[in-house]
C-alpha angles and dihedrals in degrees: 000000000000117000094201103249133103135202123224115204125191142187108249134014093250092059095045081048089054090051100050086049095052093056097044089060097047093051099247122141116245140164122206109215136168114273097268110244099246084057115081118219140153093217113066082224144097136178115214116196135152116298088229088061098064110103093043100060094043082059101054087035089064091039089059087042091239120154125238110194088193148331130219141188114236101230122184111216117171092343088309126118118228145191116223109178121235123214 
């Protein structure tokens, strides 16, 4: 079952910063988090915002020419959070 969030990973820190910036100043909720260990990044960190913002933001992230390594779904199976990868 979705939560309705999604993680964003990066490559480097000053990618996942710029991020961070870029939805501040568009008003959107986010939480920066550490890259949850099942995810593989480069980068330690992680940015968690709302599911039904998601296109939107890939949209103003490639606006702002930021690059996103990945992004996954949280899903909750069996009281376990899970990563499931979006294309």
């Amino acid at each position: 079952m979705s939560i309705n969030e999604v993680i964003a990973t990066f490559d480097n820190t000053h990618h996942a910063l710029r991020f961070e910036k870029m939805l501040k100043e568009n008003e959107i909720k986010l939480t920066v988090m550490p890259v949850p260990r099942e995810v593989s990044a480069s980068c330690g960190l992680s940015v968690k915002f709302s599911l039904e913002k998601l296109e939107n933001i890939k949209a103003l992230a490639a606006d702002h020419e930021i690059l996103v390594k990945k992004y996954y779904e949280i899903i909750l199976e069996d009281g376990k959070r899970r990563y499931l990868a979006i294309d």
